[in-house]
C-alpha positions as CSV (number, residue, x, y, z in Angstrom):
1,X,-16.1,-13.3,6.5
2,X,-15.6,-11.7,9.4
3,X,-14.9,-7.7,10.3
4,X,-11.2,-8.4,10.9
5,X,-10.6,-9.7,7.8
6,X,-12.4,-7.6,5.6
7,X,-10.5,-5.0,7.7
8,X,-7.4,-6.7,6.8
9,X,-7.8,-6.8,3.3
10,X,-8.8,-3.1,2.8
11,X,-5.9,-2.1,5.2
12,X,-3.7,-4.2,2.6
13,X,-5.1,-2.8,-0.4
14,X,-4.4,0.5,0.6
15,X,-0.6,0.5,1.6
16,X,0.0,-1.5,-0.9
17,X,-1.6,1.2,-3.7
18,X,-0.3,4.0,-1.8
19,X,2.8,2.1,-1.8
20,X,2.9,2.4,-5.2
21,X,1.4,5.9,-5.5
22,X,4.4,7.0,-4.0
23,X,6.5,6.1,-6.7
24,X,4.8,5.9,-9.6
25,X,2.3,8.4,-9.2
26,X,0.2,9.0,-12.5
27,X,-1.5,12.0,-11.3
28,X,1.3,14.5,-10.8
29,X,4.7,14.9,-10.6
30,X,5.3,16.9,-8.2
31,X,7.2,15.3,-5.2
32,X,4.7,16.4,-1.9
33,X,2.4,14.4,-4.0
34,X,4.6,11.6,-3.0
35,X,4.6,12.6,0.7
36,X,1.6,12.5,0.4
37,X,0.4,9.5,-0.6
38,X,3.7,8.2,2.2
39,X,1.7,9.8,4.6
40,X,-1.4,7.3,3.7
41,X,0.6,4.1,3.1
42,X,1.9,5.0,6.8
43,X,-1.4,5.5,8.1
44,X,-2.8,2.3,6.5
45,X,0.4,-0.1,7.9
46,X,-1.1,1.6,11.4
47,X,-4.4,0.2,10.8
48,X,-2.6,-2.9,10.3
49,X,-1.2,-2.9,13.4
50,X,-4.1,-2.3,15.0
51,X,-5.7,-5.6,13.6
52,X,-2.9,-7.0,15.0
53,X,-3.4,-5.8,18.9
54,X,-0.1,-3.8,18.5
55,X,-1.6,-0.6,19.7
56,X,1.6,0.8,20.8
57,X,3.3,0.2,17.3
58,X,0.4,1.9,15.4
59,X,1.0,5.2,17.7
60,X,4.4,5.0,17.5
61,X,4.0,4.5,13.8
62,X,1.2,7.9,13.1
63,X,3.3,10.3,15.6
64,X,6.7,9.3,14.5
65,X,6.8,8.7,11.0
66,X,3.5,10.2,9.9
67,X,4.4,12.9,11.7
68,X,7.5,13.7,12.6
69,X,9.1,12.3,9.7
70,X,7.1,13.3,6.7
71,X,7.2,16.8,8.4
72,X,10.6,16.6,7.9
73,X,10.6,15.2,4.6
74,X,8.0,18.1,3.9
75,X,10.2,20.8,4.7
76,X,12.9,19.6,3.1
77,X,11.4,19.1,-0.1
78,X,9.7,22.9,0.1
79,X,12.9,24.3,1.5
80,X,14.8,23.0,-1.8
81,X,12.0,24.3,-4.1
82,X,11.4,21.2,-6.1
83,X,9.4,21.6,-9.6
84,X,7.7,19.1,-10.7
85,X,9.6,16.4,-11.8
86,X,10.1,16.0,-16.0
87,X,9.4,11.8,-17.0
88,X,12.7,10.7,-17.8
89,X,13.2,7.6,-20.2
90,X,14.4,4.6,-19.2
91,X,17.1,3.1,-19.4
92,X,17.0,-0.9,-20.9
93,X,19.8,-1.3,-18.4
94,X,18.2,-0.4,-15.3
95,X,15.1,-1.6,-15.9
96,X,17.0,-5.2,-16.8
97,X,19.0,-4.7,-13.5
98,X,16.0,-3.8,-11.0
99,X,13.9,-6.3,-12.6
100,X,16.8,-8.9,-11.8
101,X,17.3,-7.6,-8.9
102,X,13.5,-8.0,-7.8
103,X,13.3,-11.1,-8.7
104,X,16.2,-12.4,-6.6
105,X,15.1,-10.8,-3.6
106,X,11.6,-12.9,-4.7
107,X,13.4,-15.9,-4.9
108,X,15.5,-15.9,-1.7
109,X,12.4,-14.5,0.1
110,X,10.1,-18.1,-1.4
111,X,13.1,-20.1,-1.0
112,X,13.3,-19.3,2.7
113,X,9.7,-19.6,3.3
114,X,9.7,-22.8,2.1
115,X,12.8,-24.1,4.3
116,X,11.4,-22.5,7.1
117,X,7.6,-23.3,8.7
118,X,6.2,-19.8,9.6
119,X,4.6,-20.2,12.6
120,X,5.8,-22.9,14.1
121,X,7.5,-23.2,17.4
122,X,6.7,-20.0,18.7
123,X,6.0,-18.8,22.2
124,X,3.3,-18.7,23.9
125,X,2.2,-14.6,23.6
126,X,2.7,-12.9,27.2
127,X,0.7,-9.8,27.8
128,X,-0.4,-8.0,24.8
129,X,1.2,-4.8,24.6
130,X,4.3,-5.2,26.9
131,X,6.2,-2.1,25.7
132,X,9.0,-3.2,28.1
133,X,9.8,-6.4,26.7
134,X,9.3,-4.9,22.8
135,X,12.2,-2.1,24.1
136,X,14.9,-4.6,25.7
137,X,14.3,-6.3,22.7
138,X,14.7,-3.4,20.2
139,X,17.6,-2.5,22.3
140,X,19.4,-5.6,22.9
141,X,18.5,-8.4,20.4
142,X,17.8,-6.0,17.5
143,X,20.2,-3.0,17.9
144,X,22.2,-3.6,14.9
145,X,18.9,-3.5,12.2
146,X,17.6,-0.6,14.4
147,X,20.9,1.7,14.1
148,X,21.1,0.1,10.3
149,X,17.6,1.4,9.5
150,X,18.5,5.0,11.1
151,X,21.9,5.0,8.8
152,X,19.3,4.2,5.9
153,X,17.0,6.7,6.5
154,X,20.2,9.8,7.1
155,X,21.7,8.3,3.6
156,X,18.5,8.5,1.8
157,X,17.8,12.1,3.1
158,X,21.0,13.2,2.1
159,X,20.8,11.7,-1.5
160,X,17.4,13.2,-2.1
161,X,19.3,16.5,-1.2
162,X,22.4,16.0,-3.3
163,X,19.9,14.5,-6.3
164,X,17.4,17.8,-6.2
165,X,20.0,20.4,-5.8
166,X,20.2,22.8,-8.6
167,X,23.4,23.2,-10.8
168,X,24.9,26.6,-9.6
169,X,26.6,27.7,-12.5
């Protein structure tokens, strides 16, 4: 086996336990924990990137969302003073719905693989790290995921707000 892929697979293992980390996180329950451990899956999905000659996705990756965003996230979690978080039990209901939900997504996800033959028919690579081409796509081809993505991430900073604000009563 060569460097690359045993660089792969410890690249892999690592966002996919800080992945996990983030959300289940054993250790503590306090929420910059979570950054945290963000902060690593992010850096490990770099190092992924970098196996994969995208050298200018891997930067944009650390400086934007390693850094910009989880500074962000950061302060907004200090600003709103967040305790640690008290377990909660769960409901038979949600855990029945995600699990359905997860498997679904599963399903469709296998289902398409199979219809489809991943790798197949693609072009011919032009010059590695053509950040022109990667922007007149992102901005032509892929300008509806791109704005849907931003909407995502304003929604979800807002809800954490809204969820973690104290009761003022």
């Amino acid at each position: 086996m060569a460097l690359p892929d045993i660089l792969f697979y410890v690249f892999a293992f690592l966002t996919l336990a800080c992945g996990v980390l983030v959300v289940a996180n054993p250790f503590s329950r306090n929420p910059v924990t979570s950054a945290l451990f963000l902060v690593l899956t992010i850096v490990s999905m770099a190092g992924l990137f970098v196996l994969l000659h995208a050298y200018f996705l891997a930067a944009v990756q650390v400086l934007v969302y390693a850094g910009a965003v989880m500074v962000l996230f950061l302060f907004v979690i200090m600003l709103l003073d967040l305790q640690d978080e008290e377990r909660r039990k769960l409901k038979q209901f949600g855990v029945v719905g995600g699990l359905l939900s997860v498997g679904a997504i599963a399903a469709i996800l296998v289902r398409a693989l199979i219809a489809t033959k991943p790798g197949q028919d693609l072009p011919a690579p032009t010059t590695v790290g053509d950040t022109a081409v990667l922007g007149r796509l992102l901005f032509t081809d892929y300008l509806l995921p791109f704005e849907i993505v931003s909407i995502l991430l304003l929604v979800a900073m807002v809800g954490a707000i809204l969820l973690s604000k104290k009761d003022l009563k």
